[in-house]
C-alpha positions as CSV (number, residue, x, y, z in Angstrom):
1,X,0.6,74.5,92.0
2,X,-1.3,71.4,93.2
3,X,1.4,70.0,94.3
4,X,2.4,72.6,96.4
5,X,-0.9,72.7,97.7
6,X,-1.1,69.2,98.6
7,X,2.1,69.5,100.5
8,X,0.4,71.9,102.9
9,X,-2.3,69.9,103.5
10,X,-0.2,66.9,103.8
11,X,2.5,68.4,106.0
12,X,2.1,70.3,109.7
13,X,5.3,72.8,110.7
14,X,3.4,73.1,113.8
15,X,3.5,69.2,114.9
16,X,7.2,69.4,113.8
17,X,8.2,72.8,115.7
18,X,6.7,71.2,118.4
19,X,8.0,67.9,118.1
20,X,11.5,69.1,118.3
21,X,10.8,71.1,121.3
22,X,9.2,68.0,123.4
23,X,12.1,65.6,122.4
24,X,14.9,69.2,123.4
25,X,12.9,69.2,126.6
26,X,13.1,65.5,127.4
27,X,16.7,64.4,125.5
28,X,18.6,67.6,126.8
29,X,21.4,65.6,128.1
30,X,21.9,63.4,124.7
31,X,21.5,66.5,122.8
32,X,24.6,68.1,124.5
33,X,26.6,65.0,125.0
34,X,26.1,64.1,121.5
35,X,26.7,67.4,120.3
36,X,30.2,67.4,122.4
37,X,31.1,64.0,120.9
38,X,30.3,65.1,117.5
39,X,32.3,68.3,117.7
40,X,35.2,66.6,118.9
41,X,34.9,64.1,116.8
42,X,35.1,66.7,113.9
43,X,38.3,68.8,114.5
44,X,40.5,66.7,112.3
45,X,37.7,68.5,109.6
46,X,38.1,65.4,107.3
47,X,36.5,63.1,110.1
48,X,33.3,65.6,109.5
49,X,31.4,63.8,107.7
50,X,31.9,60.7,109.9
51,X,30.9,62.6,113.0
52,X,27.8,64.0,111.1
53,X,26.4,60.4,109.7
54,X,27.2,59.2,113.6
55,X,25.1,62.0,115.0
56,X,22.1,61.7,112.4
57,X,22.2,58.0,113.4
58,X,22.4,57.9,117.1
59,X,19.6,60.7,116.6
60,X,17.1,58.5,115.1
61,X,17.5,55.7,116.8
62,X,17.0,57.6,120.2
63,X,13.8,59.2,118.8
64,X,12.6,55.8,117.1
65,X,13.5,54.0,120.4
66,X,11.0,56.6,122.1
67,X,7.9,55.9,119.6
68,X,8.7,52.4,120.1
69,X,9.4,51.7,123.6
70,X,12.9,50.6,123.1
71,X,14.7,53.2,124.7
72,X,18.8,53.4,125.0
73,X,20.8,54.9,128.1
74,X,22.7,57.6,128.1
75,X,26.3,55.5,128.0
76,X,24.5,53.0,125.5
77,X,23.3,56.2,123.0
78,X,27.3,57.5,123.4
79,X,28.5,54.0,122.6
80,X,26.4,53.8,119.5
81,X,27.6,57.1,118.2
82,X,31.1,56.4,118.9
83,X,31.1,52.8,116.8
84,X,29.1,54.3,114.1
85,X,31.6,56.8,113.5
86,X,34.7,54.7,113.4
87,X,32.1,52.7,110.9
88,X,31.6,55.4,108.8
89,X,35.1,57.2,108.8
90,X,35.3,56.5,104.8
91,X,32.0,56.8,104.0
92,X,32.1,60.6,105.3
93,X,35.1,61.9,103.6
94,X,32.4,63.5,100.5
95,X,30.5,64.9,103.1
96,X,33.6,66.5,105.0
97,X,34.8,67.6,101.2
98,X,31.7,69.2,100.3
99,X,30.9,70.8,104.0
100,X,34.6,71.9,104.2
101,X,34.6,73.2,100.5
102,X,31.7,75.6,100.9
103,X,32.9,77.1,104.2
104,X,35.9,77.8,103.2
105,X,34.5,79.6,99.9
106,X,32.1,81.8,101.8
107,X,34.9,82.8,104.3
108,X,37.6,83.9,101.8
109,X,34.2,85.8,100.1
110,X,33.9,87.1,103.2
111,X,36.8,88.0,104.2
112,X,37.5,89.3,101.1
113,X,34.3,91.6,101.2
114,X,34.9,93.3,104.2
115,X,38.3,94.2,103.0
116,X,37.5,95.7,100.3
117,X,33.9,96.6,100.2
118,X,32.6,95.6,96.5
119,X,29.5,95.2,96.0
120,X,30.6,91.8,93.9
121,X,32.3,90.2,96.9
122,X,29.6,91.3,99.5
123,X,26.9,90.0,97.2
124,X,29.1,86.8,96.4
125,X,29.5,86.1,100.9
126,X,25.9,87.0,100.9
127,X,24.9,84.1,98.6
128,X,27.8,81.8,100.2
129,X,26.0,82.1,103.7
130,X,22.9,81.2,102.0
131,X,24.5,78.1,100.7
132,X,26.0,77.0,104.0
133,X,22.7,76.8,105.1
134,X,21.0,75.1,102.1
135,X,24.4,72.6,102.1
136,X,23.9,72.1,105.8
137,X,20.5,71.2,105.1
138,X,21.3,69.0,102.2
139,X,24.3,67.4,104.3
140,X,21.6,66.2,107.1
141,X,19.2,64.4,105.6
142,X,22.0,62.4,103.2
143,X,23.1,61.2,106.9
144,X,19.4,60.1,107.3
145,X,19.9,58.5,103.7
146,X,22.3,56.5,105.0
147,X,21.2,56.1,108.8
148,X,17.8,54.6,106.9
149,X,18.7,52.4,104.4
150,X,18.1,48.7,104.0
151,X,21.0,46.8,105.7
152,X,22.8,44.9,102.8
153,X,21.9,41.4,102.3
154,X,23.6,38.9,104.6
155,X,23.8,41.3,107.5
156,X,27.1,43.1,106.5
157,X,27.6,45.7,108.7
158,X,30.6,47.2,106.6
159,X,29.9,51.0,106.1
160,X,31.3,50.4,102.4
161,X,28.4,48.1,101.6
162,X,25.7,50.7,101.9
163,X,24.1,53.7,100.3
164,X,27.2,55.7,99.4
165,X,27.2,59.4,100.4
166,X,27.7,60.3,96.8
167,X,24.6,58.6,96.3
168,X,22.8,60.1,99.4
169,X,23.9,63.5,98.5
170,X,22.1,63.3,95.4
171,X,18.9,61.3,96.8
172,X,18.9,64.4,99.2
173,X,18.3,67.1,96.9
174,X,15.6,65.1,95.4
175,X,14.1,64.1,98.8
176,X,14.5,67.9,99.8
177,X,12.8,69.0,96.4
178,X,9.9,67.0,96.8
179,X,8.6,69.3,99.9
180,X,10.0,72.3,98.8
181,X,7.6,74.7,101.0
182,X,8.8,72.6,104.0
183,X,12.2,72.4,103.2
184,X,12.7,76.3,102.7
185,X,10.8,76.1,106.4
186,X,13.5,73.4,107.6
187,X,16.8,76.0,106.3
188,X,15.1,79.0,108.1
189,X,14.8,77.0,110.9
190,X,18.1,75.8,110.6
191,X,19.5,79.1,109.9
192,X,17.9,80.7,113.7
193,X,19.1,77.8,115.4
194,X,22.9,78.8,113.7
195,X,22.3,82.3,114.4
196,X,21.5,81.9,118.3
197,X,24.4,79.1,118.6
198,X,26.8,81.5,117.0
199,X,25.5,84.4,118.9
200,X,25.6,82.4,122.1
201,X,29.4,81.4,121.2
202,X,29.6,78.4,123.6
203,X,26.4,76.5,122.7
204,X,28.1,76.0,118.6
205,X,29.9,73.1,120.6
206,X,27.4,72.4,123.1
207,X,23.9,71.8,121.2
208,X,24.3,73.3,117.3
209,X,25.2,69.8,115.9
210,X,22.7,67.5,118.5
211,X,19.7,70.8,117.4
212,X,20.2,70.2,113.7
213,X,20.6,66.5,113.7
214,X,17.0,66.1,115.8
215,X,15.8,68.9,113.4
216,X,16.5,66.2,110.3
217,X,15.0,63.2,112.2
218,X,11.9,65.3,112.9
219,X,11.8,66.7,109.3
220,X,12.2,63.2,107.8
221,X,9.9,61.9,110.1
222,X,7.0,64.8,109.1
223,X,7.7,64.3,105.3
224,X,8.7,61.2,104.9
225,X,7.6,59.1,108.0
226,X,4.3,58.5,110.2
227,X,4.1,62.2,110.9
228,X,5.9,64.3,113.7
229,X,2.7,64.1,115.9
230,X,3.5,60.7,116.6
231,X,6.6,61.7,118.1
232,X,5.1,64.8,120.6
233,X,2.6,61.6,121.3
234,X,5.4,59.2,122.2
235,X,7.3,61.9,124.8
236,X,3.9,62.4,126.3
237,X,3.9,59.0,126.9
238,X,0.3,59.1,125.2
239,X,1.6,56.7,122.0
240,X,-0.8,53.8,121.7
């Protein structure tokens, strides 16, 4: 109970909702073209997980370079995210397996469901579009695991000398768990911005994957960082 009630003192959904909007607002353009890149980037499926720790990564370093003054051009963000994926093609296969594993449950549940109508199955896709959410969630702030971590001693840049995503899948739950009032705020959050992608068909491709990787970075940045105030502050251009 304290703990929970420390957490809302601690943490403000407000400075995060509005956050996210300022930095949608004034990275529009890096939103879509990174969304684009990432999407493409995923259609072999196994490449996923690679395209999602590219995202997360270009993400935060276009938010940090605002609160810092060390901003990136738009070729210079797309050049980032296109040689931290080839960097991380390995690294991502447990985050393609996991993402592509629980989709494909919760559409043969699904599909399954509808056919047939029992209660079982319906219940069973009910509870599988819960996890896709949860998992997506999950799968986001491991890439901020990684995109975070210490650089390995000697300034090796090889992706394989890092925080695995083994590793960062399980520092995630634990990182999520911490918060958990502001987590369960992050997945319904995540879950309208997949409901008005989906609905809007086109936008899935367009801005879903840039939306929830600036989602993480402000998230991470509420609970784990200087605060997500800091960031409205910086795209005001009021950060001292």
């Amino acid at each position: 109970m304290r703990a929970t009630t420390d957490e809302t003192q601690r943490l403000d959904p407000i400075a995060a909702i509005s956050a996210f909007g300022r930095a949608t607002y004034s990275d529009l353009v890096t939103v879509v073209v990174l969304s684009v890149a990432a999407s493409v980037a995923s259609v072999p499926l196994v490449t996923l997980g690679a395209a999602l720790l590219a995202l997360v990564e270009t993400m935060t370093d276009v938010v940090e370079g605002e609160t810092t003054g060390q901003m990136v051009s738009e070729r210079g963000r797309f050049a980032a995210f296109r040689k931290s994926f080839r960097r991380n093609l390995r690294r991502g296969l447990p985050l393609s397996l996991l993402a592509i594993g629980v989709v494909v449950t919760t559409y043969v549940y699904s599909t399954i469901a509808l056919t047939i109508r029992e209660p079982v199955f319906l219940l069973g896709a009910l509870a599988g579009l819960y996890a896709v959410v949860v998992v997506v969630v999950v799968l986001f702030r491991a890439a901020s695991l990684v995109a975070r971590a210490p650089e390995p001693a000697g300034g090796d840049s090889d992706a394989s000398s890092g925080l695995s995503a083994t590793a960062a899948l399980r520092d995630a739950s634990y990182h999520l768990l911490e918060t958990p009032s502001f987590s369960v705020l992050q997945c319904c959050f995540a879950a309208l911005l997949l409901g008005l992608c989906v609905a809007l068909g086109i936008a899935v491709v367009m801005l879903l994957p840039g939306w929830l990787a600036l989602l993480e970075v402000v998230a991470f940045e509420e609970t784990t960082g200087e605060g997500a105030e800091r960031i409205v502050l910086a795209y005001r251009g009021e950060l001292v």
